[in-house]
Chimera marker file (.cmm) of the C-alpha trace (Angstrom):
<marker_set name="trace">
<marker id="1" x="-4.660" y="-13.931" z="1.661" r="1" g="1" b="0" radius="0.5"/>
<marker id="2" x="-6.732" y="-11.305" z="-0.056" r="1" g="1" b="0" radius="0.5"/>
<marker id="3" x="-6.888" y="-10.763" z="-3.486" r="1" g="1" b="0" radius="0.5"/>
<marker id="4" x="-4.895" y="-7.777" z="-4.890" r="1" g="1" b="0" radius="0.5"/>
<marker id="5" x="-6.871" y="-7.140" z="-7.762" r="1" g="1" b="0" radius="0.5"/>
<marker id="6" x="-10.368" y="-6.954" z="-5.929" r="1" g="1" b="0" radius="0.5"/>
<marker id="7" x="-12.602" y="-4.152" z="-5.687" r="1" g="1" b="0" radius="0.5"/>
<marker id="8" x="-14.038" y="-2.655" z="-2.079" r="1" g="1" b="0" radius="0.5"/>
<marker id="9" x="-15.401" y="-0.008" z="-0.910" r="1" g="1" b="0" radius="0.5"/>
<marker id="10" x="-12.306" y="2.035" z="0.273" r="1" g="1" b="0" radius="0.5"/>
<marker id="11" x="-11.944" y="2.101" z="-3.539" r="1" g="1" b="0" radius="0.5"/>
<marker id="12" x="-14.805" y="3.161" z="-5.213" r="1" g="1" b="0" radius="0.5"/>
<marker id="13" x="-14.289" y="6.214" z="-6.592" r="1" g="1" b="0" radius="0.5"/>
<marker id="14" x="-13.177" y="6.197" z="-10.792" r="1" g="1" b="0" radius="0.5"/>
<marker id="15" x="-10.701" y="8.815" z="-12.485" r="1" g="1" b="0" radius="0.5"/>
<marker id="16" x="-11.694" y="8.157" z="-16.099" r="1" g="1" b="0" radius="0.5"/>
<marker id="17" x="-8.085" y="8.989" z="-18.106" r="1" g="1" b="0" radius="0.5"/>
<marker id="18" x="-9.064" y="9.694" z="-21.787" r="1" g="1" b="0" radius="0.5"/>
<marker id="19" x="-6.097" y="10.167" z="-23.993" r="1" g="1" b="0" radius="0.5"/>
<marker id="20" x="-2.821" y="9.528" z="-23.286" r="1" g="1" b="0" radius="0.5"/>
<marker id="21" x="-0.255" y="6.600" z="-23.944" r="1" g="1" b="0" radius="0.5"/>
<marker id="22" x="-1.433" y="2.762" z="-24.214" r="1" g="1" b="0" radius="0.5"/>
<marker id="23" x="1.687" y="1.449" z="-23.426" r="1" g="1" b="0" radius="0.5"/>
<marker id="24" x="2.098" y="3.848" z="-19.998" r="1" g="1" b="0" radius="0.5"/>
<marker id="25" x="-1.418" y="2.175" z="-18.827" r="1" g="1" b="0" radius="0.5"/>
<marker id="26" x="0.098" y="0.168" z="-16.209" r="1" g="1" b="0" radius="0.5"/>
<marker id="27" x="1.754" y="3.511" z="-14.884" r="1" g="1" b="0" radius="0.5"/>
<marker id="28" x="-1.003" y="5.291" z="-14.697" r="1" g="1" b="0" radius="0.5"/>
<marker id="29" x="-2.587" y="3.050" z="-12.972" r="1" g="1" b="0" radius="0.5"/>
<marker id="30" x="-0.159" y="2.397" z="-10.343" r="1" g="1" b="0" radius="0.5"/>
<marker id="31" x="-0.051" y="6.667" z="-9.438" r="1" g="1" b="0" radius="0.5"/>
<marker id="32" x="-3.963" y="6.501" z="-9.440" r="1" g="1" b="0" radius="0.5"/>
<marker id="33" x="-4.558" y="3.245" z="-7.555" r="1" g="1" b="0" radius="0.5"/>
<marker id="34" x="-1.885" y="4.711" z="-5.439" r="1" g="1" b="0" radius="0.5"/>
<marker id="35" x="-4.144" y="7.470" z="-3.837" r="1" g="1" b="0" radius="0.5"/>
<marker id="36" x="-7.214" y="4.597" z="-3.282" r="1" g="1" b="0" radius="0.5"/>
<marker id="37" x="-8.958" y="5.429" z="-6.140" r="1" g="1" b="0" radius="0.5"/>
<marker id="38" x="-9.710" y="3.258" z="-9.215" r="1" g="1" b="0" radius="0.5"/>
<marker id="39" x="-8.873" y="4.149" z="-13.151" r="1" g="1" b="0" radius="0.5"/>
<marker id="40" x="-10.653" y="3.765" z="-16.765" r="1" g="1" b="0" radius="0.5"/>
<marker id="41" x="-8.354" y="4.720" z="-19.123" r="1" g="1" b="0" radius="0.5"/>
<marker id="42" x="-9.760" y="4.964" z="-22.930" r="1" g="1" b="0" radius="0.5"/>
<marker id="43" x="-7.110" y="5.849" z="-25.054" r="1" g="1" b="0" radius="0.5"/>
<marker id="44" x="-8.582" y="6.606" z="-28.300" r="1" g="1" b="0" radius="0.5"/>
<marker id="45" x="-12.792" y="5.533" z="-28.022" r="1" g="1" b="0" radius="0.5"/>
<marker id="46" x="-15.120" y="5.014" z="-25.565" r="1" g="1" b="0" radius="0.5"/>
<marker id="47" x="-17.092" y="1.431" z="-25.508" r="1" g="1" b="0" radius="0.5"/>
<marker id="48" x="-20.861" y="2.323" z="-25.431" r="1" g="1" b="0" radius="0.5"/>
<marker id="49" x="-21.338" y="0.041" z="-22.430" r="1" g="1" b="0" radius="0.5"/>
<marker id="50" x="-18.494" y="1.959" z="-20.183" r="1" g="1" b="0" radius="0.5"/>
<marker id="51" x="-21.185" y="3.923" z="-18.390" r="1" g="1" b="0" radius="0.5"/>
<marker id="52" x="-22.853" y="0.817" z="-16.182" r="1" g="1" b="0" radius="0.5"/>
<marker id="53" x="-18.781" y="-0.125" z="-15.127" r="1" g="1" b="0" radius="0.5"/>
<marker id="54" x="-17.842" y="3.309" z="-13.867" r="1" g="1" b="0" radius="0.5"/>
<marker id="55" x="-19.100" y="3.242" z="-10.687" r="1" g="1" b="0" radius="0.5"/>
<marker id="56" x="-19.235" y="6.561" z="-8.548" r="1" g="1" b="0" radius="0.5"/>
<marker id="57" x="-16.897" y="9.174" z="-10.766" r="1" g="1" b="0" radius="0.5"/>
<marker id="58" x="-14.301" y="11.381" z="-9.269" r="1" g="1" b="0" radius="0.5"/>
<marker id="59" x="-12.758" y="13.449" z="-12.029" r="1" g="1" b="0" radius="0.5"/>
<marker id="60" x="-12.415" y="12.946" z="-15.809" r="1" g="1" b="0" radius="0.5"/>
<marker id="61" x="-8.734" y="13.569" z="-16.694" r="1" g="1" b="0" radius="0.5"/>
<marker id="62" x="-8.391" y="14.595" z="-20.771" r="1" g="1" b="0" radius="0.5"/>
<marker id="63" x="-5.357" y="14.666" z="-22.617" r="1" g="1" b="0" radius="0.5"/>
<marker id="64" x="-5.995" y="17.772" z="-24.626" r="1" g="1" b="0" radius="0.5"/>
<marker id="65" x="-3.518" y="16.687" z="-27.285" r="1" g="1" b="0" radius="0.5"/>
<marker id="66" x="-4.749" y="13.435" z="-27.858" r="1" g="1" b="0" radius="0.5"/>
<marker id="67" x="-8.266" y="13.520" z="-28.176" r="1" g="1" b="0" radius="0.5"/>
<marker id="68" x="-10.549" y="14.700" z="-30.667" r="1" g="1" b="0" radius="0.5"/>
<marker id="69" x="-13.483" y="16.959" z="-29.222" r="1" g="1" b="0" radius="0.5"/>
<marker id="70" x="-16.317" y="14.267" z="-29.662" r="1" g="1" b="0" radius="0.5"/>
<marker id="71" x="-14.278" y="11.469" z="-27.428" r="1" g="1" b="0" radius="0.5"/>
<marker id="72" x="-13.622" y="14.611" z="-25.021" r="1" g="1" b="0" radius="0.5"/>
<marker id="73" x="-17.180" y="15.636" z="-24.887" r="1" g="1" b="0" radius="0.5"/>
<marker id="74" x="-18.871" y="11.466" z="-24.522" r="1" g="1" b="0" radius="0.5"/>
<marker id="75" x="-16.037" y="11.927" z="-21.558" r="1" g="1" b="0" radius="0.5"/>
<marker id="76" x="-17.568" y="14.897" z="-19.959" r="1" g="1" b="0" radius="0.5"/>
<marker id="77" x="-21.055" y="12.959" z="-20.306" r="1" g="1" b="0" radius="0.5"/>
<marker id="78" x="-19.754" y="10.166" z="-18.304" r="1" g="1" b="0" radius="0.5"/>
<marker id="79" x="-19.393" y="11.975" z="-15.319" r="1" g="1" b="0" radius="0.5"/>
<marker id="80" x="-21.815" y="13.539" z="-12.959" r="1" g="1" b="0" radius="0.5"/>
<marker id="81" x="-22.210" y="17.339" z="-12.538" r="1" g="1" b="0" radius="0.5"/>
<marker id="82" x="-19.820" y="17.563" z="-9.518" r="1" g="1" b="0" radius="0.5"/>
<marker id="83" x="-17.232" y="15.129" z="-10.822" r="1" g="1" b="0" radius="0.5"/>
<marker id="84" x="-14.175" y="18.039" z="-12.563" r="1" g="1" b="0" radius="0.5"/>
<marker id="85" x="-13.082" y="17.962" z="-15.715" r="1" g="1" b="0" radius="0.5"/>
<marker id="86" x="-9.186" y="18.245" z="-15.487" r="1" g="1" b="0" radius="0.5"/>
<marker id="87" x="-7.131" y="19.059" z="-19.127" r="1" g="1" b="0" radius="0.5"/>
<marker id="88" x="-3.841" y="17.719" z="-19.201" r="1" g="1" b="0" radius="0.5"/>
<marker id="89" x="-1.196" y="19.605" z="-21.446" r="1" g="1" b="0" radius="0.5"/>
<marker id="90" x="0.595" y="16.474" z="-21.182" r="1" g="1" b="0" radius="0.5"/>
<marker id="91" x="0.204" y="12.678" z="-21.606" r="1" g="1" b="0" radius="0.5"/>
<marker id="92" x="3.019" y="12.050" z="-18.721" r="1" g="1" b="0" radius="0.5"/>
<marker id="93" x="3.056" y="10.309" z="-15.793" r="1" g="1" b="0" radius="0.5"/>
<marker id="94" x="3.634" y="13.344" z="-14.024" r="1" g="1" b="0" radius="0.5"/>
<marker id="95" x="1.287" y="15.429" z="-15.201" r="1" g="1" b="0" radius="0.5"/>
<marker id="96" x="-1.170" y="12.971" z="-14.032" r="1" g="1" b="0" radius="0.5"/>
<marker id="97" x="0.322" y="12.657" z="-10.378" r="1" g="1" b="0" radius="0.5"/>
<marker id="98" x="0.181" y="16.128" z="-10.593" r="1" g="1" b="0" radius="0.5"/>
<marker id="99" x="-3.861" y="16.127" z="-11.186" r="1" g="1" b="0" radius="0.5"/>
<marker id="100" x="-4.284" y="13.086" z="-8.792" r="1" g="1" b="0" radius="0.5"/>
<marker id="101" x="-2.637" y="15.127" z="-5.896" r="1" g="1" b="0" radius="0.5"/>
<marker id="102" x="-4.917" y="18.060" z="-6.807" r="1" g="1" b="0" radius="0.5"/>
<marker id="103" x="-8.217" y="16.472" z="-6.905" r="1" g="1" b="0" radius="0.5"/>
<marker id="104" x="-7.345" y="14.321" z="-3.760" r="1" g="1" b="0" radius="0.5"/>
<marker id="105" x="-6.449" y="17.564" z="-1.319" r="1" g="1" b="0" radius="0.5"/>
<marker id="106" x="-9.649" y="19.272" z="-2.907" r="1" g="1" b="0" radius="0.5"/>
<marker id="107" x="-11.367" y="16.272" z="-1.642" r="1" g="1" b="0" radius="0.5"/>
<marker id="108" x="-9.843" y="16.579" z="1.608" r="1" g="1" b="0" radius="0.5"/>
<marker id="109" x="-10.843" y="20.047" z="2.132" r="1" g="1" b="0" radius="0.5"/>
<marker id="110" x="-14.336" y="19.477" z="2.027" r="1" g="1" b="0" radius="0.5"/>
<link id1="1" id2="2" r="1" g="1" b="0" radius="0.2"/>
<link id1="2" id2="3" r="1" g="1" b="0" radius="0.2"/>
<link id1="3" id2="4" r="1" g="1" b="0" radius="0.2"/>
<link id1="4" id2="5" r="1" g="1" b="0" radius="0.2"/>
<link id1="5" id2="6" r="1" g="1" b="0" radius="0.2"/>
<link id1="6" id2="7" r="1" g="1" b="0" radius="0.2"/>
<link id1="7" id2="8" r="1" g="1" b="0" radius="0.2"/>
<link id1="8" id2="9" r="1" g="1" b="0" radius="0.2"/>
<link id1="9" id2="10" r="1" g="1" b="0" radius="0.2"/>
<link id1="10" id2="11" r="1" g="1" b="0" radius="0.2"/>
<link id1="11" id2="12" r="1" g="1" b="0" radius="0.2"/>
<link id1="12" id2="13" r="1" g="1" b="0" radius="0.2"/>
<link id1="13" id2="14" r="1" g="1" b="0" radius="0.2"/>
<link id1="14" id2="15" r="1" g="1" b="0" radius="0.2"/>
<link id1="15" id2="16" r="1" g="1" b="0" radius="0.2"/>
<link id1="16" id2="17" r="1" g="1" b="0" radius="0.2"/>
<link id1="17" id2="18" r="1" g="1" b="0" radius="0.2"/>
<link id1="18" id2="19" r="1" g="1" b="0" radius="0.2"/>
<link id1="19" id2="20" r="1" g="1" b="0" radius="0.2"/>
<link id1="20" id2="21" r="1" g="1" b="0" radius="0.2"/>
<link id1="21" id2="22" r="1" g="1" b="0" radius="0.2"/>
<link id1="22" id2="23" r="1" g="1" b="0" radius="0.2"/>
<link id1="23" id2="24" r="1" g="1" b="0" radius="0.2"/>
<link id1="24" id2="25" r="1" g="1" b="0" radius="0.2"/>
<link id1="25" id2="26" r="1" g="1" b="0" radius="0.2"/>
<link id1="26" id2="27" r="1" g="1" b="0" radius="0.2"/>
<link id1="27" id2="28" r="1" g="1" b="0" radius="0.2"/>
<link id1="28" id2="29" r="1" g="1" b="0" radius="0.2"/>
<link id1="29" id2="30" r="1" g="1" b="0" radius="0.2"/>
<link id1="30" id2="31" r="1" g="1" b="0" radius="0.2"/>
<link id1="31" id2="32" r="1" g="1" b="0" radius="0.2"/>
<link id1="32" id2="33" r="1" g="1" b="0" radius="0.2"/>
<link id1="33" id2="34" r="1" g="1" b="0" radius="0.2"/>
<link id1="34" id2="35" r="1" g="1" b="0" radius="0.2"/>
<link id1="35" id2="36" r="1" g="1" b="0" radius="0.2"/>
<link id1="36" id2="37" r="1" g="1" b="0" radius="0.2"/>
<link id1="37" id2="38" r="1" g="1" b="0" radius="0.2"/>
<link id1="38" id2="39" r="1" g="1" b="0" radius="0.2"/>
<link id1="39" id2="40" r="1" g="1" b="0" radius="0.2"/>
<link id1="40" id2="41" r="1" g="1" b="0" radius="0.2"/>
<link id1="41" id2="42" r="1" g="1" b="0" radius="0.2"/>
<link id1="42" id2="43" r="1" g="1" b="0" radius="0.2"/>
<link id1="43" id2="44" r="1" g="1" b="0" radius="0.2"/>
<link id1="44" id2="45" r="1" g="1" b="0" radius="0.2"/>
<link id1="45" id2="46" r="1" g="1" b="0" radius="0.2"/>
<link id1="46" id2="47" r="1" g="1" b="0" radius="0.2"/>
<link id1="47" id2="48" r="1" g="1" b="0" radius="0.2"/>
<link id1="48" id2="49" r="1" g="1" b="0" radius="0.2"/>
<link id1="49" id2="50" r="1" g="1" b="0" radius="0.2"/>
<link id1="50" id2="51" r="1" g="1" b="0" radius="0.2"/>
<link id1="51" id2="52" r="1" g="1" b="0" radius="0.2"/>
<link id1="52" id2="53" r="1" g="1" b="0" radius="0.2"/>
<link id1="53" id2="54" r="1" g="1" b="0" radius="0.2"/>
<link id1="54" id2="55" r="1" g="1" b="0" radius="0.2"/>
<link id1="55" id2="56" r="1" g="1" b="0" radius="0.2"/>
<link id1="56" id2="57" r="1" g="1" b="0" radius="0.2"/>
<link id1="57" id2="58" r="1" g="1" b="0" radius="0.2"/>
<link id1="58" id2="59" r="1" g="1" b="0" radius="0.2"/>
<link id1="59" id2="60" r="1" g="1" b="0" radius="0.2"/>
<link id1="60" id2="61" r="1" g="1" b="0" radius="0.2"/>
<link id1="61" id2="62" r="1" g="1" b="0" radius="0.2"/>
<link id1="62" id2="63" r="1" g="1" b="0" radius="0.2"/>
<link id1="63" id2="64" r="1" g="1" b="0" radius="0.2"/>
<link id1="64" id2="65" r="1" g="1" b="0" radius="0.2"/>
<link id1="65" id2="66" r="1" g="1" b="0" radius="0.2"/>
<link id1="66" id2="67" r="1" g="1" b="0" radius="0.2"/>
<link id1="67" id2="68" r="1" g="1" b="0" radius="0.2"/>
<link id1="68" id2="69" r="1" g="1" b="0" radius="0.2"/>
<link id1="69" id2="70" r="1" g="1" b="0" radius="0.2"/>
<link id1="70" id2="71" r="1" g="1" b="0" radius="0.2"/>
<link id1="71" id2="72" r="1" g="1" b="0" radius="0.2"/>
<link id1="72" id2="73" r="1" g="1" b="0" radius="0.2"/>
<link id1="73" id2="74" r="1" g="1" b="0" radius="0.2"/>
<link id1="74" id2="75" r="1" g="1" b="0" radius="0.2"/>
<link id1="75" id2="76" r="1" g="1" b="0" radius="0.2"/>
<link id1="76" id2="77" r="1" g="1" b="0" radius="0.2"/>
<link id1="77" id2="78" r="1" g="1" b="0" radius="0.2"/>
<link id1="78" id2="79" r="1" g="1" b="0" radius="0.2"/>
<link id1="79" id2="80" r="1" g="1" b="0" radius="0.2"/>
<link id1="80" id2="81" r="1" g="1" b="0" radius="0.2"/>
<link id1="81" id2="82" r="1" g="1" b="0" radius="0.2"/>
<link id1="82" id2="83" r="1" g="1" b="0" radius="0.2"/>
<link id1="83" id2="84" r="1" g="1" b="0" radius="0.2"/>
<link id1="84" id2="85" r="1" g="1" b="0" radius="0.2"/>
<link id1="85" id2="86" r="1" g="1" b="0" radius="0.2"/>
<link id1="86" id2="87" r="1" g="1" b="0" radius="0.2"/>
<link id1="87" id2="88" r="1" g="1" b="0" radius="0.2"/>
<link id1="88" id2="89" r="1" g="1" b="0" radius="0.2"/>
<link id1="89" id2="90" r="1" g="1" b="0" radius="0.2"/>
<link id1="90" id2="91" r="1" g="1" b="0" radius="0.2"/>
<link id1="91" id2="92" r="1" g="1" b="0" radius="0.2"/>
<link id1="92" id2="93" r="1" g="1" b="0" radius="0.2"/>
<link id1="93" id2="94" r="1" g="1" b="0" radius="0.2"/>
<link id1="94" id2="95" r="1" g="1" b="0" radius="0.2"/>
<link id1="95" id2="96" r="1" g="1" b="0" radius="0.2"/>
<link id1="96" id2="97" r="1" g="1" b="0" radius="0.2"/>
<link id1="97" id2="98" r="1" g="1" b="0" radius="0.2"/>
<link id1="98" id2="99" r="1" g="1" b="0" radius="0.2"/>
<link id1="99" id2="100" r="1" g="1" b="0" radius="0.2"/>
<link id1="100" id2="101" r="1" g="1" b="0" radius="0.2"/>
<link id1="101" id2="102" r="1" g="1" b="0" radius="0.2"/>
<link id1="102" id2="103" r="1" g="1" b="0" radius="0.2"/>
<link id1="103" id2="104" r="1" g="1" b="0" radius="0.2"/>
<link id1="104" id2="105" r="1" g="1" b="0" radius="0.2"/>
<link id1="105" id2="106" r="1" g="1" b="0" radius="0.2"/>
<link id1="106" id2="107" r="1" g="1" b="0" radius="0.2"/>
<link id1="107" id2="108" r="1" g="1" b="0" radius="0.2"/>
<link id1="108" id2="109" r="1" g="1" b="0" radius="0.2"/>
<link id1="109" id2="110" r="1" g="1" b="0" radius="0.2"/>
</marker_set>
């Protein structure tokens, strides 16, 4: 039996979430590990050491109204130059489905 909670390669790609809701963490989790793709969420700082845990980045997902422009901007550092930055109007779960399904059929087309 495998282990659920391991880490391969079909899923190494990070959405970092910044913002949002602490207790919908488990949610947002479940829409982004839905589409094979793994998920940081900070919801109010950063840890210094985040960077060397990331992996391979795939979008950064902000919360424009709940995050101050510093923790938006060490976001935006995190990820590499061809990894979008995606603002959220809201901290819902479907707003982020919403951006997941985006960035996923970008990725498809090429």
């Amino acid at each position: 039996m495998s282990n659920p909670n391991a880490q391969d390669s079909s899923r190494s790609s990070t959405v970092i979430l910044v913002g949002g809701n602490g207790g919908m963490s488990d949610r947002y989790r479940e829409v982004v590990e839905g589409r094979g793709l793994r998920i940081r969420h900070f919801e109010k700082k950063i840890p210094a050491a985040a960077r060397h845990s990331l992996g391979r980045v795939a979008a950064v997902f902000v919360v424009v109204s709940m995050v101050s422009h510093s923790l938006r901007d060490h976001a935006k550092e995190l990820a590499s130059a061809d990894a979008p930055v995606v603002y959220l109007r809201s901290a819902s779960v479907s707003a982020l489905r919403a951006a997941v399904d985006d960035l996923e059929a970008k990725r498809e087309q090429g």
